[in-house]
C-alpha positions in Angstrom: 100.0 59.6 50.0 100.0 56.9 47.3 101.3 53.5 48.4 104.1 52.1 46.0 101.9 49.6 44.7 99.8 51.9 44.0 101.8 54.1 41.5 103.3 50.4 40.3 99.8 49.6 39.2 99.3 52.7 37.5 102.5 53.0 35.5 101.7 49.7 34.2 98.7 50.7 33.1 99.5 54.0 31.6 100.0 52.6 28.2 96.4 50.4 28.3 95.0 53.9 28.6 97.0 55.4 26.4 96.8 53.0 23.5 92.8 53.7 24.4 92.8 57.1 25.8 90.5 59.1 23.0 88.0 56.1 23.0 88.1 56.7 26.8 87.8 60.4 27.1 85.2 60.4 24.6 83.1 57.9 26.6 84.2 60.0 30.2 82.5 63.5 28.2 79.2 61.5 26.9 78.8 60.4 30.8 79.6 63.6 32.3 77.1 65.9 30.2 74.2 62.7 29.9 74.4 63.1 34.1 75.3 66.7 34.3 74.1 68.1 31.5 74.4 71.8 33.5 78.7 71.4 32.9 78.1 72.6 29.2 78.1 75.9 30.5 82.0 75.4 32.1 83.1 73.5 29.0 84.1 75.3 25.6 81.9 73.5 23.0 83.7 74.5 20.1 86.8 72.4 21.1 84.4 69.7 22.0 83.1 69.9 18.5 86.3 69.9 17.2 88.1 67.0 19.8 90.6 69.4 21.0 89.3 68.7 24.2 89.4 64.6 24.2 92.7 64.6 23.0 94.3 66.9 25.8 92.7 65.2 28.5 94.0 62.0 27.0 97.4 63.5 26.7 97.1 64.7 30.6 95.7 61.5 31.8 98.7 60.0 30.3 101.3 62.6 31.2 100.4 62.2 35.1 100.9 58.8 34.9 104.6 58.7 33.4 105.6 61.3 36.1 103.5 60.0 39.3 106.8 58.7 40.4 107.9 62.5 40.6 104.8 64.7 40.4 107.0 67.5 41.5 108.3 67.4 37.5 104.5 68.7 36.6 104.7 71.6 38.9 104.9 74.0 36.0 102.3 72.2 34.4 99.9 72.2 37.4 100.0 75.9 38.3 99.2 76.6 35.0 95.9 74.2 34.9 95.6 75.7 38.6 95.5 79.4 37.4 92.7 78.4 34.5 90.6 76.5 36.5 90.4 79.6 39.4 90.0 81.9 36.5 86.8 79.4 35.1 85.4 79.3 38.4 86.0 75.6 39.3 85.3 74.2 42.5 86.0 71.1 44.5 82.6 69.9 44.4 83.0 69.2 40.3 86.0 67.1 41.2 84.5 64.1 42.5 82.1 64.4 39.6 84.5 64.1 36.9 86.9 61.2 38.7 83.0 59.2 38.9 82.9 59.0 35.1 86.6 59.3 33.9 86.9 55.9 36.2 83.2 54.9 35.1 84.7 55.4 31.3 87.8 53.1 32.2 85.7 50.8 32.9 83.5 51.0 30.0 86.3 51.0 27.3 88.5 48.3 28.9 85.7 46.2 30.0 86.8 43.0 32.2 90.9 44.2 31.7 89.8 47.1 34.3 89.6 45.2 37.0 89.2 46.1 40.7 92.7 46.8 41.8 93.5 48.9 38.6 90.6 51.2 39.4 91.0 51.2 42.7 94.5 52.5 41.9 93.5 54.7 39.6 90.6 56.1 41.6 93.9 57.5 44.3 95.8 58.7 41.8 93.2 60.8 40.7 92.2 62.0 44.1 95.8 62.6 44.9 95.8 65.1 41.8 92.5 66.5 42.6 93.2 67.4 45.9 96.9 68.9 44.8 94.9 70.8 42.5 92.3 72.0 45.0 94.9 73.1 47.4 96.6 75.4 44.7 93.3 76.8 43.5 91.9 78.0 46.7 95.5 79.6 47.6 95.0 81.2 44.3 91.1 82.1 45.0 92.3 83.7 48.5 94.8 85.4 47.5 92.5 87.5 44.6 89.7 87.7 46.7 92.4 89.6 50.0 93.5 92.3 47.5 92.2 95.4 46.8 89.1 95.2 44.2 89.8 91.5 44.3 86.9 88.8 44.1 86.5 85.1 43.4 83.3 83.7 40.7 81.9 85.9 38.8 81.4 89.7 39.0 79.2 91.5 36.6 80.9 94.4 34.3 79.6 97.1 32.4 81.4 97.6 28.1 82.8 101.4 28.5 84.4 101.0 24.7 84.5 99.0 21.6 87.3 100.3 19.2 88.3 98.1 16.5 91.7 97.8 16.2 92.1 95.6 12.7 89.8 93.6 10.6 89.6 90.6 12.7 90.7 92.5 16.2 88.5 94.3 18.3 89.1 95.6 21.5 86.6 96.1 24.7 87.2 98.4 27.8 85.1 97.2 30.5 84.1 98.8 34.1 82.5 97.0 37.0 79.0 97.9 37.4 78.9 98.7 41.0 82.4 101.1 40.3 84.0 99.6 43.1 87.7 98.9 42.1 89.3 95.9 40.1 92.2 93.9 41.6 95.2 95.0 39.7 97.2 92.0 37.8 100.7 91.2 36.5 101.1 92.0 33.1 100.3 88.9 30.9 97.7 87.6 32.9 94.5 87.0 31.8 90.9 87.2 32.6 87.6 84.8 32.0 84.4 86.4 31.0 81.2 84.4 30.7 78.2 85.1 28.4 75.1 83.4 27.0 75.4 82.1 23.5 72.3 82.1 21.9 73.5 79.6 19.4 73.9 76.6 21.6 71.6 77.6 24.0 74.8 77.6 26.8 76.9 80.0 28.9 80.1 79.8 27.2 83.3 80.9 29.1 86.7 82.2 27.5 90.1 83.8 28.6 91.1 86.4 27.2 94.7 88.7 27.9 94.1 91.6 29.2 96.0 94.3 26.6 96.8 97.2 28.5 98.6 97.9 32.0 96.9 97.5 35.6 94.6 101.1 36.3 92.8 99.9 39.6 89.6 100.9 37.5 89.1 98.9 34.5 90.4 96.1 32.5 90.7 95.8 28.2 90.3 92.8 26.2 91.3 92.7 22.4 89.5 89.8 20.9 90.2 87.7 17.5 87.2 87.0 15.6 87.2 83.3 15.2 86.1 82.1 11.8 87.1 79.9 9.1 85.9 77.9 6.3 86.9 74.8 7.6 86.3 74.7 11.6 83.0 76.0 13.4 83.1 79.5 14.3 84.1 80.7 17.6 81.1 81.5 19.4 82.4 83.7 22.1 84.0 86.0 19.8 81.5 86.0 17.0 79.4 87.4 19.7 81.5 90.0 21.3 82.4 91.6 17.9 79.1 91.4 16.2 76.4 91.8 19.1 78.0 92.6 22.6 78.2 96.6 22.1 78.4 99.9 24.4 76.5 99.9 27.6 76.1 95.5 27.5 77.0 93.6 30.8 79.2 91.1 31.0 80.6 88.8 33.5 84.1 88.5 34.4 86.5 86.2 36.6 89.2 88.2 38.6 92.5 88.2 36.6 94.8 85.0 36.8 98.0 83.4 35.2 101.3 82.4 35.3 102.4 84.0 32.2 103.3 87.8 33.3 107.1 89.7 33.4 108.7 90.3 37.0 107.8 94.2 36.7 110.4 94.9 40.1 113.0 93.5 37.6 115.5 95.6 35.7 116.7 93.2 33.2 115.6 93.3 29.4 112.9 91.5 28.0 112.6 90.3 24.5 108.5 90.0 22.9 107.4 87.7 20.8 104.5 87.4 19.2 102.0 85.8 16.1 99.1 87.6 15.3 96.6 88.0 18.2 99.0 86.7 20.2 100.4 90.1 20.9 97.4 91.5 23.6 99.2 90.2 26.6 102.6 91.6 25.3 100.8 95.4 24.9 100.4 94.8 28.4 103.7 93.8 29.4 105.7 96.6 27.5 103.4 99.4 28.6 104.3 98.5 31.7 107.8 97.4 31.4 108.8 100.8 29.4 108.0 103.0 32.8 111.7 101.8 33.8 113.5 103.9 31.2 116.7 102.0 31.9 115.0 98.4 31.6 115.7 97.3 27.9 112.4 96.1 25.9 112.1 94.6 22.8 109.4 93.5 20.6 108.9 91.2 17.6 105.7 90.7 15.9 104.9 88.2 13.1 101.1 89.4 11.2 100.1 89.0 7.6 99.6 92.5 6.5 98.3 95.4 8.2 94.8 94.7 7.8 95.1 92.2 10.2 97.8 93.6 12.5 96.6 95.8 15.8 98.0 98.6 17.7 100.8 99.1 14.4 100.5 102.8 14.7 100.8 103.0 18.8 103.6 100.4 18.6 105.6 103.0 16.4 104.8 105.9 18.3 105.9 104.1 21.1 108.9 103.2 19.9 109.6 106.2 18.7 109.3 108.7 22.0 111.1 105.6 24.1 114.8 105.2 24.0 114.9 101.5 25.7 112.9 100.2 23.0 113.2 98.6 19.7 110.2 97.0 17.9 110.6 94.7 14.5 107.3 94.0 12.8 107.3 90.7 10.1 104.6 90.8 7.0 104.3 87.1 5.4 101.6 88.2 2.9 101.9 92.4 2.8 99.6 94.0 1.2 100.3 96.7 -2.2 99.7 99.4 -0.2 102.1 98.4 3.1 105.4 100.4 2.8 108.1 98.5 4.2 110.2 100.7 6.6 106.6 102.2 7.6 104.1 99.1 7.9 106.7 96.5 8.6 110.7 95.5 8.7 111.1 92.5 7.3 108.9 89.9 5.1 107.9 86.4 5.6 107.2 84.6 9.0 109.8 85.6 12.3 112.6 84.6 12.2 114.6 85.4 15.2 118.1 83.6 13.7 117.9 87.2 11.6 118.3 89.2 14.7 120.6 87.6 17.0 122.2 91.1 17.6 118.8 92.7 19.1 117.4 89.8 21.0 120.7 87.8 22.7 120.8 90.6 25.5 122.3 90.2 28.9 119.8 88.0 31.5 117.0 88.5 29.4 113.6 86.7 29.6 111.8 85.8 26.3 108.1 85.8 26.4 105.9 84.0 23.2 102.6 83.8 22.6 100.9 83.2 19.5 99.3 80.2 17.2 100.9 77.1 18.8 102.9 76.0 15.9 104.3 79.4 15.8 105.4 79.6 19.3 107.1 75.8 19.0 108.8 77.3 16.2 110.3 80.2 18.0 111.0 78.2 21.1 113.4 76.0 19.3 115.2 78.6 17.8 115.7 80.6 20.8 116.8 77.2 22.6 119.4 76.8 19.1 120.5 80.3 20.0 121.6 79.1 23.5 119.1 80.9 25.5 118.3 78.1 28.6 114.7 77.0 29.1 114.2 78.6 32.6 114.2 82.1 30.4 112.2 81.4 27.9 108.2 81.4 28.8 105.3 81.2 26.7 101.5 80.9 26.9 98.9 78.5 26.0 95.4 78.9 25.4 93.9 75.7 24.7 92.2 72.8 25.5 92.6 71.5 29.4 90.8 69.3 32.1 87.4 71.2 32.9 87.1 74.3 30.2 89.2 74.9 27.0 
């Protein structure tokens, strides 16, 4: 339990650190990986190319500290890191490793102004949210590892399938190698997998959705190639679609997330999605549509349909099931996309156009997509006067130990 003076110290410190927090968490990474050089294979490299990863650790170190007077405030936020870190195989032991050189950093960056009693304070705060941390991940780990098919670290699957399902999506059916059964999951969660990137020389880890409903057998991933002009490419899934084929072994993490529909629910739900952003949501209206009286609908923002999965099965679907209504946006459609066949409407969603389809009776509105994209649509649904508790979304991106 931290002492009042404790959490005095700290909140009077928060903005020190913050004024000098990507300074600081640039030191804390050059200390961790100089001593423990073996962590590259946790981290994602590509966000620590790009500082993604600096600048949300910052951000957390910061946001801790303006609610340690309430921690129960970052509930929400600490399930979620909870969920990633089970899913990326953390473990206590790398705890008292990163609070050594986040600390060690401080002290670095601030020189003489950290003295003694501020990292002394700061060393229990961090050890109070390590070990809230630690408590939730091994409930989570437990938990996986009691169920049917469940496991915790890393379990070693077999690719069944590779079927591309656009020009930048491809999708990958994968089986355990010893056929034992998988641990089912809640639609919307997501799984880790972990391969060797040849590239940097490192095990890279990345979560992926899963994009089709619980079998007890198998689990499928629909991956994004990652590539631009302007940013490195993303190694993971540069790999998977260009080298990882039929027959290849893979690891996997059992499924985890806080991201999935209530599927003993009855109420609608209302989709929405940018781009790759709509795997987890195949999952959660496959499943969702087996209750022919629960209402489902689904909005989908691509730019055309070279880029745009599943279009045909989402039609079909909607087509043979009564309870629900799809609405597919094309910003940039191509000459050859029929509008009434390919897509609805063009430009980028915009759910203000179809108040009369998605303000439905207790309905829960799920978004995932580019992160812009989802802020966008989380604003408007909160203009619409749907309440926050409804309204979840899903973030891949940089945290503490991995993205």
């Amino acid at each position: 339990m931290l002492t009042q003076k404790t959490k005095d110290i700290v909140k009077a410190t928060a903005p020190v650190l913050a004024e000098h927090g990507y300074p600081i968490i640039q030191r804390f990474y050059r200390r961790l990986f100089e001593a423990h050089p073996e962590l590259k294979n946790v981290f994602n490299m590509a966000h620590q190319e790009q500082g993604q990863q600096q600048q949300a650790l910052a951000r957390a170190v910061y946001a801790y500290a303006e609610n340690i007077e309430d921690p129960g405030s970052l509930t929400a936020v600490l399930k979620n890191i909870a969920n990633k870190h089970a899913s990326l195989d953390v473990r206590p032991e790398h705890y008292p490793i990163v609070g050594e050189h986040l600390l060690g950093a401080i002290r670095d960056v601030l020189g003489p102004a950290a003295t003694d009693d501020i990292i002394s304070a700061w060393a229990q705060a961090y050890g109070n949210l390590a070990d809230i941390l630690m408590g939730m991940e091994s409930e989570l780990r437990e938990r996986s590892e009691q169920r049917l098919g469940g496991w915790t670290g890393w379990r070693p699957f077999i690719v069944r399938e590779k079927r591309p399902e656009s020009s930048v999506i491809t999708s990958f059916v994968l089986e355990p190698v010893d056929g034992a059964p998988v641990v089912n999951f809640e639609p919307g969660q997501y799984i880790s997998i972990a391969v060797n990137v040849p590239a940097l020389g490192l095990q890279q880890i990345r979560q992926y959705s899963l994009s089709d409903m619980p079998n007890g057998r198998s689990y499928r991933i629909s991956v994004k190639r990652e590539s631009s002009s302007t940013e490195p490419p993303g190694y993971v899934s540069c790999l998977l679609h260009d080298h990882v084929n039929v027959g290849d072994e893979i690891r996997l993490a059992a499924p985890y997330g806080n991201f999935h529909i209530d599927v003993n629910a009855g109420t609608p739900i209302v989709l929405i999605s940018g781009g790759v952003g709509l795997t987890p949501m195949i999952s959660m209206l496959k499943r969702a549509i087996q209750d022919p009286q629960r209402r489902v609908v689904f909005i989908h923002g691509a730019r055309n349909s070279g880029v745009h999965a599943m279009r045909d099965r989402l039609r079909e679907t909607a087509a043979t099931h009564a309870n629900f209504h799809v609405v597919v946006f094309y910003d940039e459609p191509l000459a050859t996309d029929v509008q009434g066949r390919d897509y609805d409407r063009t430009g980028f969603v915009d759910v203000n156009l179809l108040k009369d389809s998605i303000l439905l009776p207790d309905a829960d509105y799920y978004i995932c997509g580019p992160i812009p994209f989802m802020r966008i649509q989380h604003d408007a649904l909160k203009n619409l006067g749907i309440g926050e508790p409804r309204i979840h979304y899903e973030v891949f991106g940089p945290d503490l130990f991995a993205e």
